[in-house]
N, C-alpha and C positions, 0 to 999 in steps of 0.2 A: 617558301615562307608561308604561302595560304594554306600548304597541305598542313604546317607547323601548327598553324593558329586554329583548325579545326581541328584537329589533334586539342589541342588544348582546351577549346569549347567542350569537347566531347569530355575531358578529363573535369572540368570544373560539374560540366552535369552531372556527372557520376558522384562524386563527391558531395552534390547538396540531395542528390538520391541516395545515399548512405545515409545521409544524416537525417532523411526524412523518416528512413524504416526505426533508425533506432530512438529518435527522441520521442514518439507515443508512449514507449513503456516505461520512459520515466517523468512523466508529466502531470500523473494527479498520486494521491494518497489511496494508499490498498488497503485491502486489510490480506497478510501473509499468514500461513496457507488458504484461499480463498472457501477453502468449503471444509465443513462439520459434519459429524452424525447427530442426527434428533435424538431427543433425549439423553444425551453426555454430556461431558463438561468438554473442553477445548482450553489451549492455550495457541493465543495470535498473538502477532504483531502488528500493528499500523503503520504501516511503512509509510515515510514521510521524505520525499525529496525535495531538497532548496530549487526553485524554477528560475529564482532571479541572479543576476550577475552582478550586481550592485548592494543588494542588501541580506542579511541572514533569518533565518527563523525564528522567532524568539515565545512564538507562543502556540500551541494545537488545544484545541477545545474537542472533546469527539464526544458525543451524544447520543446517551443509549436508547433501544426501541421500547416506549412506553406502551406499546400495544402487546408485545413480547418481553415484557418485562425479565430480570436473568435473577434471583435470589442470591448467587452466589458471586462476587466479581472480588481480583486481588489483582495488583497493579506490582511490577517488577520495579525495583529503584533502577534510574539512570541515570549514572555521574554526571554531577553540574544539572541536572533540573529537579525541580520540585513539584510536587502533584497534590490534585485534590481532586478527592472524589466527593459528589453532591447527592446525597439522598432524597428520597423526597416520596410522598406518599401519594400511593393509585387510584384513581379515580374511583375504580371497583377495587377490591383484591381477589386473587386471584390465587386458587387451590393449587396444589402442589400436592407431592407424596413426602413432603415434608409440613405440612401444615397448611395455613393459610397466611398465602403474602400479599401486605397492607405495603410494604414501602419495598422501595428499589434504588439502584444505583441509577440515576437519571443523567448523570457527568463526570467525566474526567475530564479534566485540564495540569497539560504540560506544561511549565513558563522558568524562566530564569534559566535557561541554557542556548547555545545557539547551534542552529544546521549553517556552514557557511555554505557559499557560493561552491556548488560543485560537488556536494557531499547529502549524503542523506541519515536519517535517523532510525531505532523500531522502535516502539513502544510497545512493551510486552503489558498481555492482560489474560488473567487466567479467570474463566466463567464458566456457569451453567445455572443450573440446569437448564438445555439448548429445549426452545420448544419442539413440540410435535407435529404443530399444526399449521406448518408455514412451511415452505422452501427455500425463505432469504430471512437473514437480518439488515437492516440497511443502517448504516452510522455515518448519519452526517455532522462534519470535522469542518471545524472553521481554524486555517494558518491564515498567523499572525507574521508580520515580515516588520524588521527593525526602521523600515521608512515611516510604517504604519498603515500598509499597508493590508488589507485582509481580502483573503482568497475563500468564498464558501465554499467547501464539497459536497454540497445536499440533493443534488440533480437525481430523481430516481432513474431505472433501468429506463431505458426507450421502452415500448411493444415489439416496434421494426427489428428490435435486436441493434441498433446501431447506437454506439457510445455516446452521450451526451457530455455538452462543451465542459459541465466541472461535475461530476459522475462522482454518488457521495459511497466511500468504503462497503464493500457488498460483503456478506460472509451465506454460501450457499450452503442451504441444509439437505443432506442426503438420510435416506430411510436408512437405519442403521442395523450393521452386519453380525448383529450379536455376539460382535467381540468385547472384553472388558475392559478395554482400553479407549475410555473415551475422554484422555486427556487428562487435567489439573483435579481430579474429583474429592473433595472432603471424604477424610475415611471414616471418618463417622457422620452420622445425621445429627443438628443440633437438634435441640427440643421444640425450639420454634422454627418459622419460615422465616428469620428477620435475614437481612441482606446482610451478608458474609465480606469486611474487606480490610485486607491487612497487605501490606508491602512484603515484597519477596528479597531474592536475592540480587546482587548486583547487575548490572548489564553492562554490556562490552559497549567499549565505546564505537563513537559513528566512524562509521568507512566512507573509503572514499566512494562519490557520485554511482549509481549505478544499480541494475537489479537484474537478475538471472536471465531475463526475458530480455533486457534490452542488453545484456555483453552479450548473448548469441547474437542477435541484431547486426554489432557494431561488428561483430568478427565476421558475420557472414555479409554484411556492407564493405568491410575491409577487404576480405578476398575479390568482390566484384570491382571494388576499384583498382586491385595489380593487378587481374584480370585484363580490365581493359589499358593499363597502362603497358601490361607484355606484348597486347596489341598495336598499341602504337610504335612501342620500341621495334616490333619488327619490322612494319611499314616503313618505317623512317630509313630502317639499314635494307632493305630491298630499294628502296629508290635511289640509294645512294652506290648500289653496286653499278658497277662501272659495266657497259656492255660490250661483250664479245666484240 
């Protein structure tokens, strides 16, 4: 019976070490695919997972980089929420090869829908022009949770390279491959630099809990726990073989 019960010890650690590799990549708000080419447009998602087991999402605020200001942003509908996007004019303005731009998209906010317990959401945003002279965008996102509760995601990168506790949506910028495809692009120039933003087409609805990064996670935590529970099972049947 004690070989039983460490047997079982062994089985429970394994099980909250599964669950420790996979719950990091579903813990804060991304921005999907994480990285751009300079000077394109782009179309992301915000990917938004519910953390809590008692209450739902019911609000995301994400705030755009006033230093990098984007001339062109459009926001995708998605069934059961409503959005607003806030304007608002730059300090300086700031030249383009479209003109010169005085205002910019400075806010989206999600509200009137909910992520439950166990499910996550995207928020599609189609943007550009991506600057050139930077290697990150940073979008710090404030969820809203139906307690009333609020989670900021504003925490810039570390230096050390190591994640900080609410780490705000990163979008990395790469020197771009001189292909034409750089995403959502207006096929024509307006006449002026003014900030570009109209609603797209529908979006699918939320899935259930999870992200690309954390099901490999959970399957390759799954296999290490029948891993070790074939271990045990054999143990158990070698001591119970009767001997010569």
């Amino acid at each position: 019976m004690s070989f039983v019960r460490r047997a079982a010890t062994v089985l429970a650690a394994t099980t909250a070490l599964t669950a420790g590799l996979a719950l990091p990549a579903l813990a804060h708000v991304t921005i999907q695919p994480g990285s751009a080419e300079q000077g394109g447009f782009t179309k992301v998602a915000f990917r938004v997972p519910n953390e809590r087991d008692d209450a739902s999402t019911t609000t995301i605020e994400v705030t755009f980089p006033a230093d990098h200001p984007l001339a062109f942003v459009s926001v995708k509908p998605v069934p059961g929420w409503k959005v607003k996007v806030t304007e608002g004019k730059l300090p300086t303005p700031v030249k383009t090869q479209y003109g010169e731009l005085k205002e910019a998209v400075t806010k989206v906010v999600w509200s009137g829908g909910k992520i439950e317990p166990g499910q996550f959401q995207e928020f599609e945003v189609s943007m550009g022009q991506l600057p050139t002279d930077t290697e990150q965008l940073v979008f710090p996102t404030k969820q809203t949770y139906s307690s009333g509760e609020v989670v900021d995601w504003s925490e810039a990168p570390k230096t050390d390279g190591s994640e900080a506790e609410h780490p705000a949506p990163l979008l990395k910028l790469t020197p771009a491959t001189g292909d034409d495809a750089h995403g959502a692009a207006p096929s024509t120039a307006p006449a002026s630099a003014a900030p570009s933003v109209a609603p797209a087409e529908p979006a699918a609805p939320a899935a259930a809990a999870g992200t690309t990064d954390g099901t490999a996670r959970l399957l390759g935590g799954a296999g290490l726990a029948v891993g070790v529970i074939g271990v045990i099972i054999g143990a158990l049947g070698l001591r119970r073989r009767p001997t010569a």
